[in-house]
C-alpha positions in Angstrom: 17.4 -19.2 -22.5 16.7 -19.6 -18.9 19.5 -19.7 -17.6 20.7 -16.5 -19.3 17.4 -15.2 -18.1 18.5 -15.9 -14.5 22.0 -14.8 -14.5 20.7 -11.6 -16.0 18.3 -10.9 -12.4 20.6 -12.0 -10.5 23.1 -9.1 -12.0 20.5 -6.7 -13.0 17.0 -6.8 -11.7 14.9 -5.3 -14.4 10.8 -4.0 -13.8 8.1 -3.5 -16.1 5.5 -0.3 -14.9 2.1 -2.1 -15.2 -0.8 -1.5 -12.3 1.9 -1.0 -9.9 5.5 0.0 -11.0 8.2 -1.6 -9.5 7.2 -5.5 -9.7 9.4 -7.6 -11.4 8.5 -9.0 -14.7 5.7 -6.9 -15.3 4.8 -7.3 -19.5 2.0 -4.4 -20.3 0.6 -1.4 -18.6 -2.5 -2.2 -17.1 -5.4 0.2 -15.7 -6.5 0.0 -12.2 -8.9 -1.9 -11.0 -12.5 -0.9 -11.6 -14.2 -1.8 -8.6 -18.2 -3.3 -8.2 -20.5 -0.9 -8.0 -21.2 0.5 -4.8 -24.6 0.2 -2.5 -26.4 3.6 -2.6 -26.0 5.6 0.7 -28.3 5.4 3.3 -30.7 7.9 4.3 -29.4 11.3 5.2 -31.4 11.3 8.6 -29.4 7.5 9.1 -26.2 9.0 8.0 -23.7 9.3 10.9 -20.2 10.2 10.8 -17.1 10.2 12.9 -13.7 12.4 13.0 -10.6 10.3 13.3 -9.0 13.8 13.7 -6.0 15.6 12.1 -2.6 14.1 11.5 0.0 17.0 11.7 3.9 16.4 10.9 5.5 17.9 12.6 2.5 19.4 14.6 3.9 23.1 13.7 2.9 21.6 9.8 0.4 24.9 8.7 -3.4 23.2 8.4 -3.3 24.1 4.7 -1.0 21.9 4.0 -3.5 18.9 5.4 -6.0 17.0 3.2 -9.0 15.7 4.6 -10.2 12.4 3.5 -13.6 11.1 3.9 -15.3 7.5 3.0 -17.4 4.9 4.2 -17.9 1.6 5.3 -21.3 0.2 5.3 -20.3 -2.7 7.9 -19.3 -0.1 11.0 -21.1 1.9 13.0 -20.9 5.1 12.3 -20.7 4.1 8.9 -18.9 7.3 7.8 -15.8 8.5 8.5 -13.2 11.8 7.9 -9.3 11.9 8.4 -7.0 15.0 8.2 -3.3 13.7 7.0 -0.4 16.4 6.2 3.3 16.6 5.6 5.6 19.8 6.3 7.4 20.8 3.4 10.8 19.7 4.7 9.9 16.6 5.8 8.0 15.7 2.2 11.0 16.8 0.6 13.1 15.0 3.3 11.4 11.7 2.0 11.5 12.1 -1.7 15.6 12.8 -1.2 16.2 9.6 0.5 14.7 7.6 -1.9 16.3 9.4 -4.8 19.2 8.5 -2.8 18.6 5.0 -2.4 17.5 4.6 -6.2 20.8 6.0 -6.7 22.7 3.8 -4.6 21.3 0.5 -6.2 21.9 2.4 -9.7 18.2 2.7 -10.6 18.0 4.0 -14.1 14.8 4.3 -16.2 15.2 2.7 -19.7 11.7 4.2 -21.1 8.1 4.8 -19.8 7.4 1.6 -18.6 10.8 0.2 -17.5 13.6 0.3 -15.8 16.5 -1.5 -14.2 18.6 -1.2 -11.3 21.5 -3.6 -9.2 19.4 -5.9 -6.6 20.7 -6.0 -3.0 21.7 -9.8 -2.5 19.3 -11.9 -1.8 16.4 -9.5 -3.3 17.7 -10.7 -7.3 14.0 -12.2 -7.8 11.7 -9.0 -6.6 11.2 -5.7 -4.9 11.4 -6.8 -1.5 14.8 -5.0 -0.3 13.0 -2.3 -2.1 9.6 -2.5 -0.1 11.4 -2.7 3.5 13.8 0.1 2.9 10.5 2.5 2.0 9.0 1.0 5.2 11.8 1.5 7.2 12.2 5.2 5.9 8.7 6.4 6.2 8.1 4.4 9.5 7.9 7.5 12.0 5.9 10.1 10.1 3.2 6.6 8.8 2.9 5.8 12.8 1.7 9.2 13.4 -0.9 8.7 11.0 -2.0 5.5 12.2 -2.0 6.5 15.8 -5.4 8.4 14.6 -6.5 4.7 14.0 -5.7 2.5 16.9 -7.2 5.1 18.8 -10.2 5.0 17.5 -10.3 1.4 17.2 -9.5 0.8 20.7 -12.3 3.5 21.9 -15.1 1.8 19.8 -13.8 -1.5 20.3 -13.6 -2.7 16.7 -12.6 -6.3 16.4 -9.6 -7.1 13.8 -11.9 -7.8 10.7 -13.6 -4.3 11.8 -10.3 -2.5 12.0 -9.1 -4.1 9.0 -12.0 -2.8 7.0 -11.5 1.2 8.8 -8.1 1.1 7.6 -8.3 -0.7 3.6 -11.4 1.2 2.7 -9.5 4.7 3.8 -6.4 3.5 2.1 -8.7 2.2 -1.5 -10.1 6.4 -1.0 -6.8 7.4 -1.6 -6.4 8.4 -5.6 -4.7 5.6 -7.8 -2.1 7.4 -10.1 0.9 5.3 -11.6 4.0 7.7 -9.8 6.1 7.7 -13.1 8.5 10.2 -11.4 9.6 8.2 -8.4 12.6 5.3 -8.4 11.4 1.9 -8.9 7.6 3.3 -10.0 6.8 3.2 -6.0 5.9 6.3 -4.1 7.1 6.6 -0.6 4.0 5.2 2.0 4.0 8.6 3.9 3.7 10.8 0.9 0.8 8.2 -0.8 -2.1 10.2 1.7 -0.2 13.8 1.7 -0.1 13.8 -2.7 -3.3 11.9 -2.1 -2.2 9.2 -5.5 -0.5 6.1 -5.6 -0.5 3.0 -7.0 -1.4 -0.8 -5.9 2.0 -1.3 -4.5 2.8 2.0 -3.3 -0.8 2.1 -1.4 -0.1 -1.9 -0.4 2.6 -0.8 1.5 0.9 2.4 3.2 -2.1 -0.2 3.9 0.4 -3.0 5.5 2.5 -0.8 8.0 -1.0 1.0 9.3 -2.3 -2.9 9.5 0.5 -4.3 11.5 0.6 -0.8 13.6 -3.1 -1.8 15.2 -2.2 -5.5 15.3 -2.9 -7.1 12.1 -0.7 -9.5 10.4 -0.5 -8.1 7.1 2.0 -8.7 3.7 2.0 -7.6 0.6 0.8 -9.9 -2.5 2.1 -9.7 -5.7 1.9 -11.7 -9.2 4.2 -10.6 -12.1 2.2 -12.6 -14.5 -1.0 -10.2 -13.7 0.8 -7.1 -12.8 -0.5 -6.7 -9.6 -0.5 -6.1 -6.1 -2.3 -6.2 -3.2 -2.9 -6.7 0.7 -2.9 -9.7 2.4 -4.5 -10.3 5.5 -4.9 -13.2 8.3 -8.1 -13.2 9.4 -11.1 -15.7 8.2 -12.8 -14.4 5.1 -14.2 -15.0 1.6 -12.2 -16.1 -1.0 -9.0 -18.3 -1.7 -6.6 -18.0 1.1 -2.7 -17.7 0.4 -0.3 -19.8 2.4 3.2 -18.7 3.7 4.8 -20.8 6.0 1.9 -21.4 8.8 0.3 -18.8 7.8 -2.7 -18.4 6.2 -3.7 -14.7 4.0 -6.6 -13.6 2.3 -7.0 -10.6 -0.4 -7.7 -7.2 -0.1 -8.0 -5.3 -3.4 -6.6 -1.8 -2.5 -6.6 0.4 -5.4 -9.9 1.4 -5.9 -13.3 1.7 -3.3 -15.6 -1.2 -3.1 -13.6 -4.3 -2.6 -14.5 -6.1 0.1 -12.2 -8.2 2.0 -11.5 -11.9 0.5 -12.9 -10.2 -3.1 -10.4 -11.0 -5.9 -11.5 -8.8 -8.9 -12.3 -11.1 -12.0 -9.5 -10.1 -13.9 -6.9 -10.5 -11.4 -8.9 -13.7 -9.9 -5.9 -16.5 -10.8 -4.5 -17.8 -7.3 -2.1 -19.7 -8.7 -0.4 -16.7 -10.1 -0.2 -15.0 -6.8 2.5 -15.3 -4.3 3.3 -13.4 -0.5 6.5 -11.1 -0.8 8.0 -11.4 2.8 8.6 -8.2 4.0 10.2 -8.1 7.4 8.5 -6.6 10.4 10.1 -3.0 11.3 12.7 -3.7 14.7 13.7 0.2 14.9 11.7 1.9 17.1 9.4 4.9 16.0 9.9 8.0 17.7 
């Protein structure tokens, strides 16, 4: 039986929608994550807030068309923040066409609500990686806009990486978690995850991993079919297990939902042993 199991991914890769659509071998839906509850705010005369500014793209994109996101993170100074993030129609619809077009080049095909199959690149018979690094290599330009906002501010205030880790995870757990049952391979494009404002844990893990490793963090994607999850991974010292690939050394960030603090596995998704690091290459194009 396992061996038919075998030849059948390496001729077919088939996914199970659970948290996050698209990771292989998913059994059950599952619900996102319901995060701690959070520390109450502090007093409105302590309250102090900064404007990352407005992300435009193209910069003729009308304002209406922008969201503004706003959240907090108790550890920074100011400890409140606001973000402006929009997509011109053409170049939202632009994105969702080419990965239409890729789903139909690796003949995606949905088999129900909660599956679907499609033919693996080689070498990516096992998971979504090819998958993950084609989104990331589409959406790169419009995604570097957006985290230009953040490496500016992070190099004006001086954050150090676990500050600038924490600016960017805590915006990208704001962000809505929806499961995108209309997109190939249950992923949403990273550059339309802030402009539809939803996504899911591997949809917003990949958002969160390209806006990392734009300010200089090392940062991968973890996943574990047995718990149908993913997350971020990040290599900086922290709580919490730590997961190893090659020299390297990763710890968790929870990214669907607000709260999660980095190294903070939530209880139900707290098995290390069922976690592994998907290797998803660094982008070599260059962003225009």
């Amino acid at each position: 039986m396992k061996k038919l199991l075998q030849l059948f991914l390496i001729l077919c890769a088939v996914a199970t929608f659970g948290c996050c659509l698209g990771l292989l071998g998913l059994s059950s839906p599952d619900t996102h994550t319901v995060a701690p509850t959070p520390q109450p705010p502090p007093e409105a005369s302590e309250t102090r807030s900064a404007h990352l500014g407005l992300a435009l793209i193209p910069t003729s994109t009308p304002t209406s068309r922008a969201r503004t996101y706003s959240w907090r993170v108790e550890s920074l100074t100011p400890p409140e923040y606001h973000l402006g993030y929009g997509l011109g129609v053409p170049l939202a619809v632009s994105l969702e066409r080419k990965h239409l077009d890729y789903g139909r080049k690796l003949h995606f095909r949905a088999l129900g609500p909660t599956r679907f199959t499609y033919h693996a690149p080689p070498g990516c018979e096992a998971d979504m990686r090819c998958i993950y690094a084609e989104l990331m290599r589409s959406n790169a330009a419009p995604v570097h806009v957006l985290g230009e906002r953040f490496l500016q501010h992070i190099r004006e205030r001086q954050l150090n990486p676990v500050e600038a880790t924490e600016l960017i995870t805590t915006f990208v757990q704001r962000i809505r978690y929806q499961q995108p049952d209309d997109q190939p391979f249950g992923v949403l494009p990273p550059a339309l995850v802030p402009a539809q404002d939803r996504g899911d844990c591997d949809s917003k893990a990949l958002l969160a991993v390209m806006l990392l490793r734009q300010v200089g963090i090392d940062a991968v994607i973890l996943y574990s079919d047995p718990l149908s999850h993913a997350a971020v991974g990040v290599a900086l010292p922290g709580r919490g297990p730590s997961f190893r690939h090659g020299s390297r050394s990763y710890r968790y960030v929870e990214i669907t939902s607000e709260g999660w603090p980095l190294g903070m596995i939530p209880p139900q998704h707290d098995k290390p042993h069922l976690w592994k690091v998907l290797p998803v290459p660094e982008l070599t194009d260059s962003v225009e």
